[in-house]
N, C-alpha and C positions, 0 to 999 in steps of 0.2 A: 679177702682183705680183712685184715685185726681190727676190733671193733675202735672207734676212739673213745680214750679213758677217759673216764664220767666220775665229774667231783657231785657229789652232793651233801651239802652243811647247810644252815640255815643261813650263810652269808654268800654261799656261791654254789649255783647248779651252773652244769655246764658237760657236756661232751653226751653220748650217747648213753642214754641212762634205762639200766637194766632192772623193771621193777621186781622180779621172782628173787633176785641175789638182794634186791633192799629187805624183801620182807623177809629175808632171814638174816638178815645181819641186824634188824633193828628187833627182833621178834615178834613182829605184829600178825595180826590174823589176817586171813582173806575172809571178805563178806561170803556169807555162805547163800545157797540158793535159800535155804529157808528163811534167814533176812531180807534176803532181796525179796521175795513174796509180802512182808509186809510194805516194803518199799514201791509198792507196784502204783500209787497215786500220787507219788513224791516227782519231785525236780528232776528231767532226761540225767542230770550230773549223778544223781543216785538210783534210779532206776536202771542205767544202762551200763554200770559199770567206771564212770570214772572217777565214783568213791568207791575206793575196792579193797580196801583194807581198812581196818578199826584195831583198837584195843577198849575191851568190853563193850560193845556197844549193845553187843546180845544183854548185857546184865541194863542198860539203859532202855529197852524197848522191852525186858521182863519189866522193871520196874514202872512205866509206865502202862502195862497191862495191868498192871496190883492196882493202876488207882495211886499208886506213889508220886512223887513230885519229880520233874525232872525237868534240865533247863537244856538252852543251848548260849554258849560264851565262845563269838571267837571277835576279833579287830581288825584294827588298821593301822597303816604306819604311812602318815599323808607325805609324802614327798614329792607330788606332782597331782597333776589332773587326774581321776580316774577315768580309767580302759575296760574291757571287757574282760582283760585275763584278772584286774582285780576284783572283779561281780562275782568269782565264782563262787566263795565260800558265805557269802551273803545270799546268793538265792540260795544253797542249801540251808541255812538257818531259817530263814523267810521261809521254805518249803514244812521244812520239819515243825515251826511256830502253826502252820497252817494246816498239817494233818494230826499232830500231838497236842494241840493248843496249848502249848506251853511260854514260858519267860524267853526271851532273848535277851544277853547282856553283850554290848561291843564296846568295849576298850578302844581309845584311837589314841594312839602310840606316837603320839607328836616329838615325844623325848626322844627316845630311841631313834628317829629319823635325824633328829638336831645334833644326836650327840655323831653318829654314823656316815652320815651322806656332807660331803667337801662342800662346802659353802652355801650351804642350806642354816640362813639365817632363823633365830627365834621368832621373830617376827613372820619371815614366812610360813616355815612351820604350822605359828597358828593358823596364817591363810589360807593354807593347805585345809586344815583341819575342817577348818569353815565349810570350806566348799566342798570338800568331800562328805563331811554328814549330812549337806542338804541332798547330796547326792544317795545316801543311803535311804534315805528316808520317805525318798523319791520311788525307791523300788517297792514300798507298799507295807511296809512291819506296822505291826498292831499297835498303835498308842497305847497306855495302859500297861500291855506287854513286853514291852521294848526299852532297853533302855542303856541307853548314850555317855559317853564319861568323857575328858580329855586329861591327857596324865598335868601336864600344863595347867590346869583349870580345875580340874578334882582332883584336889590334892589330900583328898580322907586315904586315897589308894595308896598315900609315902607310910601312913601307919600298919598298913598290912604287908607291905614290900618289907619296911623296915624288921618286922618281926620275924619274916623269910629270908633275909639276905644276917640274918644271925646264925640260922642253921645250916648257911652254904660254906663251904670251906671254899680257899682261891683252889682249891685241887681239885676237888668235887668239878667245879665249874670250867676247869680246865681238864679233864678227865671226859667227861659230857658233849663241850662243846668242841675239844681239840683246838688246836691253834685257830686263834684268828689274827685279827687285824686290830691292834688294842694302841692306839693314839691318844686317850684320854680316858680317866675313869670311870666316867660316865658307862660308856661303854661295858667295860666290869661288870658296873653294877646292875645294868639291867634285864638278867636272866630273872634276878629276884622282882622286880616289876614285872616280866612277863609269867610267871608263879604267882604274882599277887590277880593279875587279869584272870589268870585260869581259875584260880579259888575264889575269885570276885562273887559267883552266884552262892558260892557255901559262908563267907564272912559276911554276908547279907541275909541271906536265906534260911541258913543253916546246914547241918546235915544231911544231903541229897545227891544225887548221882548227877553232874552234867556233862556232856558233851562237847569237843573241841573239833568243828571243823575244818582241817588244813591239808596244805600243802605236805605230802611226803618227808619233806626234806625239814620242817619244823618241827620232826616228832623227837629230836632233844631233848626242847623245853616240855616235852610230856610227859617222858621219860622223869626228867628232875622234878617236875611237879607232883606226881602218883607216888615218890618219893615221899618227898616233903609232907605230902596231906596223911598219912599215916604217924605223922610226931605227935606224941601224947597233948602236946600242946596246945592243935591244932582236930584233930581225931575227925577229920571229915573221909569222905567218900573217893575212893580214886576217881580220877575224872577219867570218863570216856574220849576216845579220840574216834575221829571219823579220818584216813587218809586220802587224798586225793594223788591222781596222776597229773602232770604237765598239761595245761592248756597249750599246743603247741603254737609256736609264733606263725605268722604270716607264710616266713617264707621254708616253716616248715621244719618239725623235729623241734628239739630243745624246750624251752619256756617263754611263755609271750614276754616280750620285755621291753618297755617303753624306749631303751637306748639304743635297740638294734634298727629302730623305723620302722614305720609300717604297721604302726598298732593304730584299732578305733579307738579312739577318746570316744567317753557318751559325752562330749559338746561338739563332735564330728555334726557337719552338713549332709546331705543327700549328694551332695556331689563330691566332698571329701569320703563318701566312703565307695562311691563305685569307683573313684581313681585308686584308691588304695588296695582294693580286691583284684582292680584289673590288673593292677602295675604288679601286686608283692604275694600274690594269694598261692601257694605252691600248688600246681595241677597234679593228677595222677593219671593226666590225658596220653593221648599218644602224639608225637611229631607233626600229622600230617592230621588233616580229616578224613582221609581215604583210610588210614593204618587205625584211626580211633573208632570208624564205625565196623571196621573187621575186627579189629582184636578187645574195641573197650577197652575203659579206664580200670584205673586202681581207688578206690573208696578209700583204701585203707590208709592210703599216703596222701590224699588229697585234701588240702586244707578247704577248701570251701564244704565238703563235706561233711567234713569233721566238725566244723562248727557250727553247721546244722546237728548234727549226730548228737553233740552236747550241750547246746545253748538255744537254738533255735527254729527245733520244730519237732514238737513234744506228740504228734500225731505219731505211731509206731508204724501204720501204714502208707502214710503217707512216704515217710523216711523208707520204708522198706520199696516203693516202688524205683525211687530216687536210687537207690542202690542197685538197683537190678536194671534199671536203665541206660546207667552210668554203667556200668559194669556189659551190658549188650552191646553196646556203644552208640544205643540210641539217644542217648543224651549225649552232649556235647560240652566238654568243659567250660565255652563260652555260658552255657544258659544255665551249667548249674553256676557258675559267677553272680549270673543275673538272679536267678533264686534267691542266692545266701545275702547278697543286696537288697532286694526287695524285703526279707525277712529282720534283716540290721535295722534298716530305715526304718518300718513299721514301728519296731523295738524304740528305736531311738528319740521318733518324734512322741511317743506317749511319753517316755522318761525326760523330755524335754519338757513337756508339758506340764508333770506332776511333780518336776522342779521347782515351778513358781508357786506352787501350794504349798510344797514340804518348807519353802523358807517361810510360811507364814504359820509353820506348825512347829518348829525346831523344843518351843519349850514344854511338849508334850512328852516331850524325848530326853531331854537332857537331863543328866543325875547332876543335882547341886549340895557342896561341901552342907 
């Protein structure tokens, strides 16, 4: 059977998506093993491969062995409650802040959600905004180190957009990002706001090498941005990117995504999420119990796995018994259910907990005009 054709743009993933034909149509690198070896204390997302491609990031973890300076910049675009498929690039930054002891800069892209998503009012927008950086904030970043913006609210960041959106042609930006979906100018304009997010640590900082942790399908705006910061104007550092694979959804393949159902919100209950593992979690079990303990599962296909594999259980041995279990068919897709439950919940109720302190720390965080 033909594979099914796979969009990926920074405005729509979708269909069965081939990452060996992305890294050569975008040009990026694969993390090499000798990368991965310094990555060996870092986040399961990066130690185990679901950041698996970069561009310079080797030149970013040289420079950081010189004793040079180096940051990590990536955001957010609030247009709902935060889920687990939107944590990922936040514990790699949180991860890399905590082996590199370096700067973290997050941008929350409130604009760009206002101008993009059908009735997603200003006002909510900031609501969104609200509640999702007590939510990051939640996940442990270094006061001090860290630091917070809202396009909406910091508005020093229209002066650095403004001086970037003079060197984009409409072709340039239509050449990059190929057609989209262009209902309002806003829209347009906001390649040069997220260009001003990526240079955010070097128009601050100064001259220094940072890194962009994303999704695959965002590396565009990285492409126009390592552009950009080479203008005499400007004469900063190409920024490194770090690429990520798809957090797969629930019910398996593609990308987590709030619209399809079936995603944890971290304001999920203990009981909203073993209904939702049991109900939508795709198995790599067999038909029967008799056919799964003779033949064994599929790890590979199995979502509850998988989200141990990436997010929730950073033990290598442990994971590897799990595997081999599953795969004997001594385990039973029921009880790795109940695993990747037990492990969400734990997750959940501490990030619940250090909710109600990060709202009482927000202005240790927040960058003011």
């Amino acid at each position: 059977m033909a594979k099914e054709e796979s969009t990926v743009t920074p405005w729509e993933v979708s269909g069965e998506i081939d990452y060996d034909k992305l890294v050569k149509e975008f040009g990026v690198s694969l993390i090499s093993e000798t990368m991965r070896k310094k990555l060996e204390k870092t986040h399961p997302l990066l130690k185990r491969g679901v950041y698996f491609a970069h561009r310079d990031f080797d030149k970013w973890l040289s420079a950081h062995e010189k004793g040079k300076k180096v940051s990590v910049i990536t955001g957010r675009g609030p247009s709902e409650k935060m889920q687990l498929g939107h944590l990922v690039p936040f514990l790699v930054a949180k991860s890399l802040q905590e082996t590199f002891n370096c700067e973290v800069f997050i941008p929350i892209s409130d604009d760009e959600k206002f101008y993009v998503k059908e009735g997603l009012s200003y006002e909510k927008a900031l609501e969104y905004s609200k509640d999702n950086i007590i939510d990051l904030i939640a996940l442990g970043f270094k006061p001090g180190k860290t630091f917070i913006f809202e396009d909406f609210v910091y508005t020093d960041i229209y002066k650095y957009a403004a001086r970037i959106a003079k060197r984009i042609t409409y072709s340039t930006s239509k050449a990059v990002f190929g057609l989209k979906p262009e209902n309002n100018i806003g829209w347009s304009f906001y390649p040069a706001m997220q260009a001003a997010h990526i240079l955010f640590p070097q128009f601050q900082r100064g001259k220094h090498i940072s890194v962009v942790p994303v999704g695959i399908d965002q590396d565009p705006f990285i492409r126009l941005t390592r552009d950009i910061a080479e203008f005499p104007e400007f004469n900063f550092e190409k920024p490194a990117a770090l690429h990520a694979k798809f957090i797969p959804s629930l019910h398996g393949g593609g990308k987590m995504s709030s619209s399809e159902g079936g995603v944890i919100f971290l304001s999920d209950s203990p009981k909203e999420v073993e209904t939702k593992i049991k109900k939508y979690a795709f198995s790599g079990g067999r038909d029967t119990i008799e056919e799964h303990r003779k033949l064994g599962g599929n790890p590979d296909v199995d979502v509850s796995y998988q989200y141990l594999r990436m997010l929730f259980e950073p033990d290598d041995k442990k994971l590897q018994k799990i595997r081999d279990d599953y795969k004997s068919g001594k385990l039973l897709t029921s009880e790795l259910k109940e695993i990747l439950i037990e492990k969400i919940n734990v997750f959940l109720a501490e990030h619940q907990k250090r909710r109600k302190l990060a709202e009482k720390q927000i202005d240790k965080f927040i960058l003011k005009n």
